[in-house]
LUMPAVO-610250 format. One record per residue (C-alpha): residue number from 0; chain; x, y, z. Coordinates in pm, 1 decimal. Layout:
# LUMPAVO-610250
SITE  seti  zaza        c1        c2        c3
SITE   NUM     A         X         Y         Z
...
***
This chain:
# LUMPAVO-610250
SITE  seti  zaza        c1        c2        c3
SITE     0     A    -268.0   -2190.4    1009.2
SITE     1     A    -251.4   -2168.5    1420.6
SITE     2     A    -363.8   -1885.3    1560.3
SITE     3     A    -184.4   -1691.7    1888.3
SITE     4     A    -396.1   -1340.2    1975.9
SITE     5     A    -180.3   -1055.6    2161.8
SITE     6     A    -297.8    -748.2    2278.9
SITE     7     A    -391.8    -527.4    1964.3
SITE     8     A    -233.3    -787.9    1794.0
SITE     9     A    -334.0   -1112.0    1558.2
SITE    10     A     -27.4   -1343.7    1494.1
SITE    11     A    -103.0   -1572.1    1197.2
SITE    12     A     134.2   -1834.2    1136.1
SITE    13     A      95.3   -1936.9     746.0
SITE    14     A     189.4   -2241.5     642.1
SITE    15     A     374.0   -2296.4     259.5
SITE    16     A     224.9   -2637.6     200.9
SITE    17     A     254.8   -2623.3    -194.4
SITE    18     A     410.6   -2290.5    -226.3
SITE    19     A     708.9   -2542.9    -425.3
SITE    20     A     820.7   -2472.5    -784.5
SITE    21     A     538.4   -2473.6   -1041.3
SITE    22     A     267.7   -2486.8    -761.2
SITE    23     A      76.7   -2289.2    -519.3
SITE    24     A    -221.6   -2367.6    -276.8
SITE    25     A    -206.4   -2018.6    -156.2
SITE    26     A    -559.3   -1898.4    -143.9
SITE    27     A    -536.3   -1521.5    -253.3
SITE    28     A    -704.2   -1311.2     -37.2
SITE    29     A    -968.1   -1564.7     114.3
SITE    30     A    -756.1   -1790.7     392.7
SITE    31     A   -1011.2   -2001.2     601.8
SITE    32     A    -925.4   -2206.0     921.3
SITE    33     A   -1028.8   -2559.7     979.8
SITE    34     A   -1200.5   -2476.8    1264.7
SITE    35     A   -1451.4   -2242.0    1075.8
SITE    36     A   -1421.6   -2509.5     798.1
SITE    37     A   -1605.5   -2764.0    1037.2
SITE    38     A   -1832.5   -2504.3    1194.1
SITE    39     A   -1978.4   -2476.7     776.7
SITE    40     A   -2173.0   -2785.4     779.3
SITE    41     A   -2444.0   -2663.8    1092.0
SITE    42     A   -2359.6   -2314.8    1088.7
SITE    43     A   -2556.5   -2075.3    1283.9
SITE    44     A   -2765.0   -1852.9    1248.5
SITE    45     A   -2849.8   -2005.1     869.6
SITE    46     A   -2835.9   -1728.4     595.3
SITE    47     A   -2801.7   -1634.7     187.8
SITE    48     A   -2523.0   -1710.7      46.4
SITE    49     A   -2289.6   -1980.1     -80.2
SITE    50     A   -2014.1   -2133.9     129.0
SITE    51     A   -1675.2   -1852.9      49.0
SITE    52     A   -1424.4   -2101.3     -48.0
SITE    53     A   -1052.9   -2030.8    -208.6
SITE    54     A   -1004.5   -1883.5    -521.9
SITE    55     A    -746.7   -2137.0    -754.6
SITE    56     A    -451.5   -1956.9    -840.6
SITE    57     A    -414.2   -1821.2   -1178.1
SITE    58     A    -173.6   -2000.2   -1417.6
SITE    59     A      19.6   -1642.2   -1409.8
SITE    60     A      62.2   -1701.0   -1010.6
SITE    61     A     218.3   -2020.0   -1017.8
SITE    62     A     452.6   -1894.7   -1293.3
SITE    63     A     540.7   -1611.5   -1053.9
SITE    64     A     550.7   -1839.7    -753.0
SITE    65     A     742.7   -2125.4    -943.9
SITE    66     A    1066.9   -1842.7   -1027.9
SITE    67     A    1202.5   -1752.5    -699.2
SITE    68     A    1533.0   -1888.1    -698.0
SITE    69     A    1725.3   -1966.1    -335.1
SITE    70     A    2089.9   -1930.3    -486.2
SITE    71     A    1952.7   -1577.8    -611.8
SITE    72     A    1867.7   -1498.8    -269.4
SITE    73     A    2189.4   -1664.4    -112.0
SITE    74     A    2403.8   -1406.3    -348.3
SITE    75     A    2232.7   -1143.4    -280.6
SITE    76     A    2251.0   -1187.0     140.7
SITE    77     A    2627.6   -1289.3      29.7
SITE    78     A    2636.8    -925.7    -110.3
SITE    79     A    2529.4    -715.5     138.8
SITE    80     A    2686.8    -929.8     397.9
SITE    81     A    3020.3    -850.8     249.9
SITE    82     A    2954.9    -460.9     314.7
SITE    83     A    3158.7    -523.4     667.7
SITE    84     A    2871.6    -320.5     810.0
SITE    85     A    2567.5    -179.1     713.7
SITE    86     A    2477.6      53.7    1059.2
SITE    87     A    2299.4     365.7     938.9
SITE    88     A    2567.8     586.4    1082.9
SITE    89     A    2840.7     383.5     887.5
SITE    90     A    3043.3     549.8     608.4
SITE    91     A    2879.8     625.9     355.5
SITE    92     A    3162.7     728.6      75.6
SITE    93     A    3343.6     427.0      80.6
SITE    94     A    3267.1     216.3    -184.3
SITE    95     A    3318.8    -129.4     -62.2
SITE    96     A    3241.8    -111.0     293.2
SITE    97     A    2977.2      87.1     482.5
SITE    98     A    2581.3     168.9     452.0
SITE    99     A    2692.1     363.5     150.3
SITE   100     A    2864.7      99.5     -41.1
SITE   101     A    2553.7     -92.4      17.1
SITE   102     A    2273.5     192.5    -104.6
SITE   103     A    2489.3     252.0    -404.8
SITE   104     A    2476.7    -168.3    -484.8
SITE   105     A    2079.1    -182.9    -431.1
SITE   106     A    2102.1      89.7    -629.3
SITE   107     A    2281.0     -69.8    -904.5
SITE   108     A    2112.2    -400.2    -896.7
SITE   109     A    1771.7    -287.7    -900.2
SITE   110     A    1805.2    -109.8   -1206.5
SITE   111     A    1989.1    -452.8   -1370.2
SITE   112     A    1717.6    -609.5   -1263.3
SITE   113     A    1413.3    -386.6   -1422.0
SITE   114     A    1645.2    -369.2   -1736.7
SITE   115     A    1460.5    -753.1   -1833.8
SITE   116     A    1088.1    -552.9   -1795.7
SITE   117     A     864.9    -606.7   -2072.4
SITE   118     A     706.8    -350.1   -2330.9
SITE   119     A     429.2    -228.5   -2149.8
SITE   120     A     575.0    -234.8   -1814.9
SITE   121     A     662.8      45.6   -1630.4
SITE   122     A     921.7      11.5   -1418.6
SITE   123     A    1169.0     273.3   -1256.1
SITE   124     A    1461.3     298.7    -920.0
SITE   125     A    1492.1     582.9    -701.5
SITE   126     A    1727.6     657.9    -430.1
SITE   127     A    1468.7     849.7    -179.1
SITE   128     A    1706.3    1034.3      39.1
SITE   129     A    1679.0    1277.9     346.1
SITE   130     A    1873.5    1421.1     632.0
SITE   131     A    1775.7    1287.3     906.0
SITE   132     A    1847.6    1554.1    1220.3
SITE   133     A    2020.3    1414.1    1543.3
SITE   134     A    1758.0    1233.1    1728.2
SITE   135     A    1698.2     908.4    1939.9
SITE   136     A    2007.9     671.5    1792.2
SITE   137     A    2117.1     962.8    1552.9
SITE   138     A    2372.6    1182.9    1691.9
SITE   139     A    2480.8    1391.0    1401.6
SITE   140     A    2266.2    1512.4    1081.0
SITE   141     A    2260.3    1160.2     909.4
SITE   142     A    2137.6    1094.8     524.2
SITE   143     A    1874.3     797.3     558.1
SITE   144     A    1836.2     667.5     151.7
SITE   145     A    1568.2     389.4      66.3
SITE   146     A    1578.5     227.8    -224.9
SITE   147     A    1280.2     180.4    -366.4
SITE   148     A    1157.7       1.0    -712.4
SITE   149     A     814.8     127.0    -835.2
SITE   150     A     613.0    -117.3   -1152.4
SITE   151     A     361.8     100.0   -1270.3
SITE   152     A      -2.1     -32.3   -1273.0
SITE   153     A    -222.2      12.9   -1548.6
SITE   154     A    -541.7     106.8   -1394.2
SITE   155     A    -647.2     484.9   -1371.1
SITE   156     A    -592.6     544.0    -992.9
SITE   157     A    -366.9     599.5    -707.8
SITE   158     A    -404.5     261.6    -547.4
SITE   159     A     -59.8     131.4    -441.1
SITE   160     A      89.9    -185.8    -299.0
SITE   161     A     419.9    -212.7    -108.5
SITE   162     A     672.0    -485.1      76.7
SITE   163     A    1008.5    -379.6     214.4
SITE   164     A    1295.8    -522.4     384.4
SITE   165     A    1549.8    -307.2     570.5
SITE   166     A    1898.7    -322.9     463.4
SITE   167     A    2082.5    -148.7     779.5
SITE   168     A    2252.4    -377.8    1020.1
SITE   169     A    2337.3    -338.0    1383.6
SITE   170     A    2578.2    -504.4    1668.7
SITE   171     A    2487.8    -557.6    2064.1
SITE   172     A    2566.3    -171.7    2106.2
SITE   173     A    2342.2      13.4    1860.8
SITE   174     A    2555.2     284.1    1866.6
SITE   175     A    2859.1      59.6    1767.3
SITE   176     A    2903.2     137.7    1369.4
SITE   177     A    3249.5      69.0    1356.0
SITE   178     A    3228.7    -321.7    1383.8
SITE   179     A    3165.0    -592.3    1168.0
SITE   180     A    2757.3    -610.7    1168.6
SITE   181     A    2662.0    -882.2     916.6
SITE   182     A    2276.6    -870.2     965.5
SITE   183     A    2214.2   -1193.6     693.0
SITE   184     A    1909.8   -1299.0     884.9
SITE   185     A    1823.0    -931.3    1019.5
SITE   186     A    1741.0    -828.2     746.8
SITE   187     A    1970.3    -925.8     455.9
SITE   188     A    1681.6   -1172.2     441.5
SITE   189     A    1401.2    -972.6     366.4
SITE   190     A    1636.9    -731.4     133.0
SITE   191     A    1654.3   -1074.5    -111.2
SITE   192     A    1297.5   -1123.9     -73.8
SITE   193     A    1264.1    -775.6    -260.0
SITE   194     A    1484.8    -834.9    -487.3
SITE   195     A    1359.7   -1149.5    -602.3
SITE   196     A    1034.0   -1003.8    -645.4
SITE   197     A    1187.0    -726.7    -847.2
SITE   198     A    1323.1    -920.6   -1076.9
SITE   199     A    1035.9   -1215.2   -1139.0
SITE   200     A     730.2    -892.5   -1124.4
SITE   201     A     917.9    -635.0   -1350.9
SITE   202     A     927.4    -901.6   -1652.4
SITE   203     A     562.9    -973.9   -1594.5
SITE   204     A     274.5    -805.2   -1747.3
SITE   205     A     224.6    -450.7   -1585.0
SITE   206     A     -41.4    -527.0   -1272.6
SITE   207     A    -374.4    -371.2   -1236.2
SITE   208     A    -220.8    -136.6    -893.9
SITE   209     A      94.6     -22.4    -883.9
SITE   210     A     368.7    -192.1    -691.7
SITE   211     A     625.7     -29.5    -475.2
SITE   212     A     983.0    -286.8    -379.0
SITE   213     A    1219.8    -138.9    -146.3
SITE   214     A    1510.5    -120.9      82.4
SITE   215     A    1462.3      99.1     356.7
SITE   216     A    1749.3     193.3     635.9
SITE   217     A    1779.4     325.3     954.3
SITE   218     A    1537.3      87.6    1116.7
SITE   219     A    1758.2     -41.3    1379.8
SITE   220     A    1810.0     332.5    1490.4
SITE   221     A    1464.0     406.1    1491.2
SITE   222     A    1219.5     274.2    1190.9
SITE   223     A    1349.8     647.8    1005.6
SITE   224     A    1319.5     493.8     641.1
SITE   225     A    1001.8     361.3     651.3
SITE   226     A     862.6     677.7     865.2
SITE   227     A    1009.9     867.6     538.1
SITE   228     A     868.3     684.1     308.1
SITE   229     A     512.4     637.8     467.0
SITE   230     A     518.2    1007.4     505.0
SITE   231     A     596.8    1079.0     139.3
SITE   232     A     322.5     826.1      33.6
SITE   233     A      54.3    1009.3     280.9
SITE   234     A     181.2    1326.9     158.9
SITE   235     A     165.8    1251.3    -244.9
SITE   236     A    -188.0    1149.3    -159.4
SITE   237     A    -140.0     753.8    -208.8
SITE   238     A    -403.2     473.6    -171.8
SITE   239     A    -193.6     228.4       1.8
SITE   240     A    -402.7       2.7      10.9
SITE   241     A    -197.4    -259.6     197.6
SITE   242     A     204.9    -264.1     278.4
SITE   243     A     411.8    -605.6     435.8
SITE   244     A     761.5    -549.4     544.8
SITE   245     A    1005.5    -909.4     579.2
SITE   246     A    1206.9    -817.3     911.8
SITE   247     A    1376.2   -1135.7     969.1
SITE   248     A    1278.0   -1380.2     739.7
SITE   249     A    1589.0   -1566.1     712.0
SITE   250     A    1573.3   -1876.0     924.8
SITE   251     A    1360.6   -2206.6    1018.0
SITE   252     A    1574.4   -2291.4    1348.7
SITE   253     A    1558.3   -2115.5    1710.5
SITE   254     A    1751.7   -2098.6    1968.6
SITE   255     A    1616.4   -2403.0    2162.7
SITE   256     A    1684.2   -2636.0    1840.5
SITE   257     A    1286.6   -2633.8    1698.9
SITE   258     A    1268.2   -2648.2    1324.5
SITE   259     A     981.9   -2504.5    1160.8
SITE   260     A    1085.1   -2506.0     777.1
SITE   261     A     665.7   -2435.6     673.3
SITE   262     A     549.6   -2159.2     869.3
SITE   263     A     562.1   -1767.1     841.7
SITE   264     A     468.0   -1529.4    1107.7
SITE   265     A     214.7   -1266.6    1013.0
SITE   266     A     164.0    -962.3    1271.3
SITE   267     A    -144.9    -730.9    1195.9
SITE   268     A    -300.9    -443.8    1393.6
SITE   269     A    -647.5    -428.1    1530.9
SITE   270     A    -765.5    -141.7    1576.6
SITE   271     A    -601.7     137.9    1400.7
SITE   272     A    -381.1     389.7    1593.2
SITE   273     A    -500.2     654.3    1308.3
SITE   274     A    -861.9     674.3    1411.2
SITE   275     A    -917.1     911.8    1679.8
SITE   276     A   -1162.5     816.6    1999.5
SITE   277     A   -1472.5     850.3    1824.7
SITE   278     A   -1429.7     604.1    1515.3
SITE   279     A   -1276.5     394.4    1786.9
SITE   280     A   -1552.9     387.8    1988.5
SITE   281     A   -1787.7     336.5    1669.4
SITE   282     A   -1557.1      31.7    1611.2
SITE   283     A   -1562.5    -149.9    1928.3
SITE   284     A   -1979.6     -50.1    1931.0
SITE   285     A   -2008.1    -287.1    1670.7
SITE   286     A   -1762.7    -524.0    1770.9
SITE   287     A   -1545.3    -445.0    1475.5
SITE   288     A   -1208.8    -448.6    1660.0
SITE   289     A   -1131.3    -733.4    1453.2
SITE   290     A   -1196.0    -624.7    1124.8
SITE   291     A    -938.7    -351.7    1061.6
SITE   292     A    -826.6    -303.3     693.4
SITE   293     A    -492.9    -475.9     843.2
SITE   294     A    -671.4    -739.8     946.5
SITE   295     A    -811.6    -811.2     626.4
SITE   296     A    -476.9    -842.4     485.0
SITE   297     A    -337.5   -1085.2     757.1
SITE   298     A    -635.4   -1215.1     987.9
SITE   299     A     148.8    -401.2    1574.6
SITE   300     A     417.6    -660.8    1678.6
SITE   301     A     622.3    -826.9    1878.3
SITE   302     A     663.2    -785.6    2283.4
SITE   303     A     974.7    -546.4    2260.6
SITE   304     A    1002.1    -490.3    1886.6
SITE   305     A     878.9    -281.6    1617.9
SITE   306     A     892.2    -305.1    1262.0
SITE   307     A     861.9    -124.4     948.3
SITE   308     A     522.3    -121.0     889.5
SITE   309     A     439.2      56.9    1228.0
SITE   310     A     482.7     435.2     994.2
SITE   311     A     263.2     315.3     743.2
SITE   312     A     -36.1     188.2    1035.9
SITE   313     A      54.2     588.5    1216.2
SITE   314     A     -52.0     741.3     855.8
SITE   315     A    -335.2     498.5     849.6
SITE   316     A    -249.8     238.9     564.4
SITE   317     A    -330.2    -105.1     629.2
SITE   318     A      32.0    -289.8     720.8
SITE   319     A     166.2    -597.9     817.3
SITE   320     A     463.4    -760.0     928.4
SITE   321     A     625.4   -1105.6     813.5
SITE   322     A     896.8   -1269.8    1095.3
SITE   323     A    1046.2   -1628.4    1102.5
SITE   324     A     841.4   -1856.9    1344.6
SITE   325     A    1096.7   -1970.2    1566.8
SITE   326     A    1397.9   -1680.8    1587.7
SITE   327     A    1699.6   -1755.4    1767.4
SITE   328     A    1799.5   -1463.6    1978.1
SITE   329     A    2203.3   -1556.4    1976.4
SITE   330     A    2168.6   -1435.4    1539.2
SITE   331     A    2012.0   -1120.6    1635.2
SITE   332     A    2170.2    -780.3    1789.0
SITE   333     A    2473.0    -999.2    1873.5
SITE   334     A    2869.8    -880.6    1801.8
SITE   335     A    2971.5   -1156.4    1583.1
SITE   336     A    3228.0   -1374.7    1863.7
SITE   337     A    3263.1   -1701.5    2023.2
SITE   338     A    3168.8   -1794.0    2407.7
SITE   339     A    3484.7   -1895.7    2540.6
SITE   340     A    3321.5   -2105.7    2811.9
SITE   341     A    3054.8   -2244.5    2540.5
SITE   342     A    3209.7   -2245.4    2227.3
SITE   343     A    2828.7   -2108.9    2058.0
SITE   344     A    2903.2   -1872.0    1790.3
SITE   345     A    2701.8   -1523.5    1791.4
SITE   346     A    2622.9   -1298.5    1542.3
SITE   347     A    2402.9   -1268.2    1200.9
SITE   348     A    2580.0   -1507.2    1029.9
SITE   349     A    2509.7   -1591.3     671.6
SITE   350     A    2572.2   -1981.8     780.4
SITE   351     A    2245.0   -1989.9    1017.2
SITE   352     A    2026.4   -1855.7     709.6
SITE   353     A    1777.9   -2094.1     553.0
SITE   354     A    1756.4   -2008.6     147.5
SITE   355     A    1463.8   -2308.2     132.3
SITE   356     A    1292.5   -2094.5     372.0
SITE   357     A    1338.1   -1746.2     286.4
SITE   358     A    1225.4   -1872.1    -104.8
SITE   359     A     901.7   -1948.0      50.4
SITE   360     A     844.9   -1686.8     258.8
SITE   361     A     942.9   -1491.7     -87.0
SITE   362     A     680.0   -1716.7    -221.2
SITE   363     A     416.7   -1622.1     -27.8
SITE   364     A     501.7   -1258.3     -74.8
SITE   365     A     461.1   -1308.1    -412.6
SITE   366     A     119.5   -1487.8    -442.2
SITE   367     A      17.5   -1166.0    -182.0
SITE   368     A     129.1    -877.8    -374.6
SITE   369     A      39.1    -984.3    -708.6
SITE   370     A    -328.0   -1094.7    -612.2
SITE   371     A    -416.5    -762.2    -446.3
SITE   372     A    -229.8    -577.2    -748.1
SITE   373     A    -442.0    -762.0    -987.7
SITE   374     A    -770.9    -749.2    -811.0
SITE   375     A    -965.9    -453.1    -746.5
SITE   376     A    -945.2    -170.4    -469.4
SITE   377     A   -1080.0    -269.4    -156.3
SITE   378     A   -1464.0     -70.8    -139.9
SITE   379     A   -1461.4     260.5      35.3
SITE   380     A   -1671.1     408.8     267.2
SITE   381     A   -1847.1      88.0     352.3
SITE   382     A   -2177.9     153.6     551.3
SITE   383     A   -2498.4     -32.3     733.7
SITE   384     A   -2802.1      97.9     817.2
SITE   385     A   -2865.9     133.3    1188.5
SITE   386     A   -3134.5     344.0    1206.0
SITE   387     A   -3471.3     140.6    1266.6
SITE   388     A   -3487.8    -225.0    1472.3
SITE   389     A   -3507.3    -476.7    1181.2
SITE   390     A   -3392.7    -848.7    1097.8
SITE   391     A   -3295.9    -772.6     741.7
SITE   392     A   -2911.8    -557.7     694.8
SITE   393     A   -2865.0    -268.6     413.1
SITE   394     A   -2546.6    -191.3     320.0
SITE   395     A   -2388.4     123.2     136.6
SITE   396     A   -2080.5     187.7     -52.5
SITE   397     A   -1906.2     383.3    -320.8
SITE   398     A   -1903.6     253.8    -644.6
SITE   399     A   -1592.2     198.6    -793.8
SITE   400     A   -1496.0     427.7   -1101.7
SITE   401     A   -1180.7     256.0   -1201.8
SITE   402     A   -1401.2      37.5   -1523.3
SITE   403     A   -1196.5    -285.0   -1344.6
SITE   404     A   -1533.2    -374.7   -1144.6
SITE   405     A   -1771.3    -658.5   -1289.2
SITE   406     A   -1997.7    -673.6    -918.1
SITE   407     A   -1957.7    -671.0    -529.5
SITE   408     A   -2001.8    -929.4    -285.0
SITE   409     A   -2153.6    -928.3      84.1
SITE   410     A   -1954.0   -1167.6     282.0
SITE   411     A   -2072.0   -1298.9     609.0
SITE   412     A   -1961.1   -1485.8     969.6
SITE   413     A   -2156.4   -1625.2    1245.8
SITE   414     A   -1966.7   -1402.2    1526.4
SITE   415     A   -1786.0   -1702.7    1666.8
SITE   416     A   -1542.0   -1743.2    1339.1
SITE   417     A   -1206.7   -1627.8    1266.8
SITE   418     A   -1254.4   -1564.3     874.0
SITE   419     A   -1531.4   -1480.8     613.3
SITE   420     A   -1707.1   -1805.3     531.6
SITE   421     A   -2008.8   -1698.3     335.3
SITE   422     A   -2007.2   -1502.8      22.4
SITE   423     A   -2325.7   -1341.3    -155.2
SITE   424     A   -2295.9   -1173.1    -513.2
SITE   425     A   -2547.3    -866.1    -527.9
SITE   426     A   -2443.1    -732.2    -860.1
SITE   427     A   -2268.3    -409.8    -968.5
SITE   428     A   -2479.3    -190.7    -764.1
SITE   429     A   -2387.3      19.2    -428.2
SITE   430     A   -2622.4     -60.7    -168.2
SITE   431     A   -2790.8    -435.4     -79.2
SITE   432     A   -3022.2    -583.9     135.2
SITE   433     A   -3004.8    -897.3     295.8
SITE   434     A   -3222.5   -1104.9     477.9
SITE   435     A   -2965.1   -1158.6     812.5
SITE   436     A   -2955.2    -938.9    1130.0
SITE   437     A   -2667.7    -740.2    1143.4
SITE   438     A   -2746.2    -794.4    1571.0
SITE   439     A   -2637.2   -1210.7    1454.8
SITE   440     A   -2324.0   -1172.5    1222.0
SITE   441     A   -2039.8    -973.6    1081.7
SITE   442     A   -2080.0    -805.3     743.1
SITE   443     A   -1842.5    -714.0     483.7
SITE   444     A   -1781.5    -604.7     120.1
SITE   445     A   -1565.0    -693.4    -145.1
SITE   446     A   -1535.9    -633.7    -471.8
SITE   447     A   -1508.4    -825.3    -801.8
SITE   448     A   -1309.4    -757.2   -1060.1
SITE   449     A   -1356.7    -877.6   -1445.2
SITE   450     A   -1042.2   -1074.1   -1417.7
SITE   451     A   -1223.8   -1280.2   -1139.2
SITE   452     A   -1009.7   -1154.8    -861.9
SITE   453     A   -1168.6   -1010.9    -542.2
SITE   454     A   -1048.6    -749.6    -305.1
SITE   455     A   -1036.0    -728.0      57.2
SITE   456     A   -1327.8    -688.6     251.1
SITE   457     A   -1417.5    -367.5     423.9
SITE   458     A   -1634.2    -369.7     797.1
SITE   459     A   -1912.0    -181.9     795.6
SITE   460     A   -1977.2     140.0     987.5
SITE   461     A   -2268.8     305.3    1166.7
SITE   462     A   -2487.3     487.1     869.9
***
């Protein structure tokens, strides 16, 4: 991992050493940096605990891991390349060209591809339509439709997972929906990463939390699909518990000729734009800016971009974003021509795609969706004791009610590390008390489930 921080901003570039067929050394959940690796061995201040070190992946993982398929994903960014254009204010009647002829595919393909599922496994399509009224980058009442694949989880809750690509396409002009806008890379790519996991997660044994797989559209106008959706979810009452979108996923090259073929950009907020001033002063009080719930699942975006997890952060559910490492700006926003003077090719070509790549990016998606599905809800209203001067730290929490919990863990950092390096097991119970000053570390808690898999931390706030 290498580490870049941005205002508001943590970029995490992951690497896919053994994310290859049949293997994974993806640590779910738990990713630790050398640096804090070598700080272990004389860390201060000393403390309970045992070192925190990567939970193996399950024999179900690396099955999951070991059947993404790159000719899969090359026909699929084949398919929806071959839609001419896929601008959200394209025709949408036509069946073979146009946003429409694409919706009605995904459509189509998704419910193929859930037709495999298991019995026992839950798993249904829906076309979530709207009209969108003229706006920024929408000049007439437009229908937006995502696309969206939902596997039921088994457990007796709300809690919900999600990863999206977006399957509109755009030119130089983002008005222009007339011409030939290709969009393999942006974001026919992330579009196959969703499908693949559609078809490899539906035929697997239903997960603990549900999982929600979809193609949203009118991002390049103005992220309206995902605002939609993210709506709906708040609105229904969902625990999203954490959300990724793939926005350009596609290729290993950039424009300068660099090759990065093993490493995944992973964008995640600080400090949440839902909290209002108070919890946001709480927060930086106790130096918890970096400890957001999207932190937790990644360690906004971009200088002059936005992506579709943006809605889900404004409605307050942890969200991430995945990008290529190294994008090359000549495959992106570009009518599809040829310099004259040059002779360099522009436009979202299926040719400058990377199928190698986007598998592992898929791959990684994958090991991250299913691990949080399996393991159990991140602990709510996390709390610590502030109210007397003391070198000892009591936390609170509510106790899960789900049946899925077997304990909770108090994980710990000296102040100076990037990631959770000490773990102590206190038990099924809801409150602790451990023998470190809260004034020397960072707290969180996790829980365990029975299946062995942990959740998320949460940062403690002010009791």
């Amino acid at each position: 991992m290498r580490f870049s921080a941005k205002t508001k901003t943590v970029l995490v570039f992951l690497t896919f050493a053994g994310l290859t067929h049949g293997t994974t050394s993806l640590p779910p959940l738990v990713p630790r940096s050398a640096e804090a690796q070598c700080l272990l061995s004389d860390a201060w201040p000393p403390g309970p605990g045992n070192e925190l070190v990567p939970q193996s992946p399950s024999t179900q993982l690396k099955s999951i891991v070991s059947q993404i398929d790159p000719k899969r994903i090359e026909a699929t960014i084949t398919k929806l390349v071959s839609f001419g254009t896929r601008h959200t204010l394209s025709n949408q009647t036509d069946p073979k060209r146009g946003i429409g002829a694409a919706r009605d595919w995904l459509a189509s393909e998704m419910r193929s591809l859930i037709a495999g599922a298991p019995r026992g496994t839950t798993a249904t399509v829906q076309v979530q339509s709207y009209i969108q009224q003229p706006a920024s980058r929408i000049p007439t009442a437009t229908n937006i439709s995502n696309v969206i694949t939902t596997i039921q989880g088994t457990e007796k809750s709300n809690r919900v997972y999600i990863i999206t690509g977006h399957y509109d396409s755009r030119v130089t002009d983002v008005m222009n929906f007339t011409d030939d806008a290709p969009g393999a890379d942006d974001d026919g790519s992330g579009v196959a990463v969703v499908l693949e996991l559609i078809r490899i997660l539906s035929r697997m044994p239903p997960p603990k939390a549900t999982i929600m797989l979809g193609a949203v559209a009118g991002e390049e106008q103005g992220l309206f699909g995902s605002t939609h959706f993210a709506q709906v979810m708040k609105q229904q009452g969902a625990d999203v518990q954490g959300m990724f979108t793939n926005d350009i996923v596609g290729s290993s090259k950039s424009d300068n000729g660099v090759i990065d073929a093993n490493s995944i950009r992973l964008f995640a907020q600080g400090i949440p734009s839902s909290e209002n001033t108070t919890q946001v002063a709480s927060r930086v009080s106790i130096g918890g800016e970096n400890d957001s719930p999207a932190r937790e699942l990644a360690r906004l975006d971009r200088y002059l971009r936005g992506g579709d997890h943006r809605p889900f952060l404004e409605q307050g559910f942890p969200a991430a974003r995945f990008t290529e490492p190294n994008e090359n700006f000549a495959h992106q926003h570009q009518d599809v021509r040829v310099d004259s003077t040059t002779g360099q090719q522009f436009g979202d070509l299926i040719e400058f795609c990377d199928f190698d790549f986007i598998s592992r990016v898929a791959r990684v998606n994958a090991a991250a969706i299913w691990s949080l599905a399996q393991a159990p809800g991140t602990p709510k209203n996390v709390t610590i004791d502030t109210s007397v001067l003391t070198n000892n730290s009591t936390l609170f929490w509510q106790a899960d009610t789900s049946g899925e919990v077997a304990g909770y863990e108090v994980v710990w950092r000296a102040t100076e590390e990037p990631f959770w390096s000490h773990v102590i097991p206190v038990g099924l119970v809801n409150t602790v008390t451990v023998s470190l000053s809260k004034d020397n570390v960072v707290f969180g808690v996790r829980a365990v489930g029975k299946n062995g898999y942990t959740s998320p931390a949460t940062f403690p706030f002010p009791r």
